[in-house]
C-alpha positions as CSV (number, residue, x, y, z in Angstrom):
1,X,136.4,-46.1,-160.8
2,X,134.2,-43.8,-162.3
3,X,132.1,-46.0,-164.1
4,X,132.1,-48.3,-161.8
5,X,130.7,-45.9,-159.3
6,X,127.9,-44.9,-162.5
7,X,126.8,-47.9,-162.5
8,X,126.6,-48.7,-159.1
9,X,124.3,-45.8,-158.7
10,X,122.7,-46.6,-161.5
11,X,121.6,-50.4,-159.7
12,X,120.9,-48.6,-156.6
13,X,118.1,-46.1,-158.0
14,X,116.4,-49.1,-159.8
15,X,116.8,-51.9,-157.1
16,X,118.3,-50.6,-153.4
17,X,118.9,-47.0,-153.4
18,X,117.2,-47.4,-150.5
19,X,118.3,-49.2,-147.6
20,X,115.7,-48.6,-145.2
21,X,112.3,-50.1,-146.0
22,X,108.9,-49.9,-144.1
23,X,108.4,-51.1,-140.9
24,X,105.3,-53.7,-140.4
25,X,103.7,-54.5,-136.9
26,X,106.5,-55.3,-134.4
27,X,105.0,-59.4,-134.8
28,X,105.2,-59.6,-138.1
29,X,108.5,-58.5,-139.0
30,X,110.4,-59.2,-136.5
31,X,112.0,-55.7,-136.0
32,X,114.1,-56.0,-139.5
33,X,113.2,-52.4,-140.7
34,X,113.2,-49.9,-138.2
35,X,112.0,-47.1,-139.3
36,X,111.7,-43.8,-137.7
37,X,111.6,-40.2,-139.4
38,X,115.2,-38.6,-139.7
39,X,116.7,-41.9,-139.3
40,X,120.0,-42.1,-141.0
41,X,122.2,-45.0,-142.3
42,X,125.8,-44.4,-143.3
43,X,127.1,-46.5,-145.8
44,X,130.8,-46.9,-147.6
45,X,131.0,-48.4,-151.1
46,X,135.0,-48.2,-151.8
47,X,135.8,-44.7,-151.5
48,X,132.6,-43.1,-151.3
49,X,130.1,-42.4,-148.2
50,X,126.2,-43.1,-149.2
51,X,123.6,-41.7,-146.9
52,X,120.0,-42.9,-146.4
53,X,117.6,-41.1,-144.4
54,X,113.9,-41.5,-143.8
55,X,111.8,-38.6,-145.0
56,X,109.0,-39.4,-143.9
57,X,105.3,-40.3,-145.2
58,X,103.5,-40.2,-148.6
59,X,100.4,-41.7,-150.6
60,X,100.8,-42.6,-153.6
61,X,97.9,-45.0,-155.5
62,X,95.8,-44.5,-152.6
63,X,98.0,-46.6,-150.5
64,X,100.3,-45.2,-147.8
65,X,104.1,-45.8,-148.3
66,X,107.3,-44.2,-146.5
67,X,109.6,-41.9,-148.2
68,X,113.3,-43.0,-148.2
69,X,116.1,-40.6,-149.6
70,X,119.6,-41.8,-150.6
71,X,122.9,-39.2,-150.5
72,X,126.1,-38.9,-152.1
73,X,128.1,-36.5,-151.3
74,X,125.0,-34.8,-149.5
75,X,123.1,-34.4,-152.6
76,X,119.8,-36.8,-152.7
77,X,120.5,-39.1,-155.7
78,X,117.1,-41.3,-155.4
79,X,114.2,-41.1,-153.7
80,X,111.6,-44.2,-152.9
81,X,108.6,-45.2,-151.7
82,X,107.9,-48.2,-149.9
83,X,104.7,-50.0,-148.7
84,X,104.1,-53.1,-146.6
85,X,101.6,-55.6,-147.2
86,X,101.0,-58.4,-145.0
87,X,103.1,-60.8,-147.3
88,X,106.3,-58.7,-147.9
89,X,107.6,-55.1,-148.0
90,X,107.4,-53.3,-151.6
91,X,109.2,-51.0,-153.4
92,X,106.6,-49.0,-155.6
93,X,108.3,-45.8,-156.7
94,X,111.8,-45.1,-157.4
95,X,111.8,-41.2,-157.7
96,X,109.4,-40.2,-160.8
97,X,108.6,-43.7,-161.6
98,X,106.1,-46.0,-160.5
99,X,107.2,-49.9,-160.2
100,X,104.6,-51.7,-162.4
101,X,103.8,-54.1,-160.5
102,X,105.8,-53.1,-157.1
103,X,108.8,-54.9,-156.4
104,X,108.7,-57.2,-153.4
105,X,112.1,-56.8,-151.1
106,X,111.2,-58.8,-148.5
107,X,108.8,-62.0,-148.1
108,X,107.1,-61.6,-144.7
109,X,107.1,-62.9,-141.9
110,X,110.7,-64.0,-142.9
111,X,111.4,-68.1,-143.7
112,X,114.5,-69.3,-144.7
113,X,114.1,-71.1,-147.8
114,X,111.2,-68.8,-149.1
115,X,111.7,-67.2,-152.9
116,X,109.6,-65.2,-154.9
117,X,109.3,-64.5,-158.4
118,X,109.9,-60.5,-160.2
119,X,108.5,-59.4,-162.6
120,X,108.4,-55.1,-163.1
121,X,108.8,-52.3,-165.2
122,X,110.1,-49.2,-163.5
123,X,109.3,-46.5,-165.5
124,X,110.2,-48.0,-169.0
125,X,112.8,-50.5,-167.8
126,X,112.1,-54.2,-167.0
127,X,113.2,-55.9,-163.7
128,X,113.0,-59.6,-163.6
129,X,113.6,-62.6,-161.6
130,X,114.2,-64.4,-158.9
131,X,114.8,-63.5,-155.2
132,X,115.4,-65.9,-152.0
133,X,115.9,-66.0,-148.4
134,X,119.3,-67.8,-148.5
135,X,119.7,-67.7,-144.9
136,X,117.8,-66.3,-142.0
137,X,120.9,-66.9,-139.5
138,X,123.5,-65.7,-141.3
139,X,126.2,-64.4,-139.4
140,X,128.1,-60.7,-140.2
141,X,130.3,-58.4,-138.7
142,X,129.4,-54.7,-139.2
143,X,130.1,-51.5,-137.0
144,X,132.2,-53.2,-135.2
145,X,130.3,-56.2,-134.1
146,X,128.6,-60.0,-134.8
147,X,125.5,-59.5,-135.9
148,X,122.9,-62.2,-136.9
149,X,121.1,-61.4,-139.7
150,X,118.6,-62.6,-142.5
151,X,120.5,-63.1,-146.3
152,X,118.4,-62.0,-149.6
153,X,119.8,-63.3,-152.6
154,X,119.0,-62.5,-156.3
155,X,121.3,-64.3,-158.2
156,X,119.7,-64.0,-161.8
157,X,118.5,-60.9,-161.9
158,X,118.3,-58.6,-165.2
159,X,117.6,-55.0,-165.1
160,X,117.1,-53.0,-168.5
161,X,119.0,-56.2,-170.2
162,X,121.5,-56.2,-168.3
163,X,122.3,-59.3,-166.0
164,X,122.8,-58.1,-162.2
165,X,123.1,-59.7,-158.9
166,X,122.5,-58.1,-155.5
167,X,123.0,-59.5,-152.3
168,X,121.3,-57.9,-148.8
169,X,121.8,-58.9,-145.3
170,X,119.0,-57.5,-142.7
171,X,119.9,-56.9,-139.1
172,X,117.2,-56.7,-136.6
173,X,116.6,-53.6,-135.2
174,X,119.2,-51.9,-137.7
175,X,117.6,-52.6,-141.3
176,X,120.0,-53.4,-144.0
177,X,123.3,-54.1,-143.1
178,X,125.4,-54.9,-145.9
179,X,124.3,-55.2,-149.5
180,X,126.1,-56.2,-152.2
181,X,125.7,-56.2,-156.4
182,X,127.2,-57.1,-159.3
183,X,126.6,-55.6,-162.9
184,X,128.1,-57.5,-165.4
185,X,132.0,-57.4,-164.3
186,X,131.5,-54.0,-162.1
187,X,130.6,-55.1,-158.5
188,X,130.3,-52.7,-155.3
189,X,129.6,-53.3,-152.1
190,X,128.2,-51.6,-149.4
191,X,128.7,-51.8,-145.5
192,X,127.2,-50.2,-142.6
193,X,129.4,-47.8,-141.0
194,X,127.0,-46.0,-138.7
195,X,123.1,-46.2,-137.7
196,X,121.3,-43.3,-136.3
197,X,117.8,-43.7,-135.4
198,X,115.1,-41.1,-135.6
199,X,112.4,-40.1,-134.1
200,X,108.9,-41.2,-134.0
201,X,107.9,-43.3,-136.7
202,X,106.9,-42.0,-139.8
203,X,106.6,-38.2,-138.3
């Protein structure tokens, strides 16, 4: 369990520690990543409760991103900065280290069918391949309740040499609802227990 729960951290604070990203104009994202200041997700991965809360704003390379904090057991384990573009939402820091180039999460405006090539080093380990809007219908429960949601797959992707797999489903209005990787024969899963949103956005 407890190298399981290594390495499942471990994925998180190279790929999806965080599981808020930046919120584009309203049109162009379709409300997939809401994302106000103090706004918290709460998460459960087996045994363990992972928080992710939006800290709010910060430059970095002269562009403006949002700051995104990810808890365990209350203590921040990863922090990220994301910036949107008008073709997709990026990941281009993952606490000290910059993403060379940034790592595209999402291809906007969403399109089933759409994929997209990666190809990064964050800090001085290599992320690469392949990512894909499997389906932007997908159907999930979560908290409770149906929701229909867009499915991000990355089915052969290797991180530091090591060949991993993740899995996202984005919920409008909510952000990411379930995600889901696999590192080598370790694989976690997270669910959306609870959504709190903040307030004004990016204050």
């Amino acid at each position: 369990m407890v190298r399981v729960m290594r390495l499942a951290v471990g994925a998180a604070v190279i790929l999806f520690a965080g599981a808020v990203i930046a919120q584009p104009p309203k049109e162009a994202d379709g409300g997939y990543f809401p994302l106000k200041a103090k706004s918290k997700w709460t998460y459960k991965v087996q045994d363990q409760t992972v928080e992710v809360v939006v800290a709010g704003n910060e430059k970095f390379n002269n562009e403006e991103c949002t700051k995104v904090d990810t808890l365990v057991n209350g203590k921040v384990v990863a922090s990220e900065l994301f910036a949107v573009k008008a073709d997709g939402v990026y990941r281009v820091k993952v606490k000290d280290d910059k993403v060379d180039p940034p790592v595209k999460v999402l291809e906007l405006p969403v399109k089933k069918g759409a994929s997209w090539a990666v190809k990064s080093k964050v800090g001085n380990q290599m992320v690469t391949g392949t990512f894909k809007v499997a389906d932007d219908k997908a159907k999930l429960k979560v908290m409770g309740k149906e929701m229909e949601t867009v499915a991000v797959e990355g089915d052969d992707l290797d991180v530091a040499g090591t060949k991993t797999t993740v899995k996202l489903w984005f919920a409008k209005d909510v952000g990411i609802a379930k995600l889901s990787y696999k590192i080598q024969d370790a694989e976690s899963v997270l669910e959306l227990e609870k959504y709190e949103p903040g307030g004004a956005k990016g204050q």
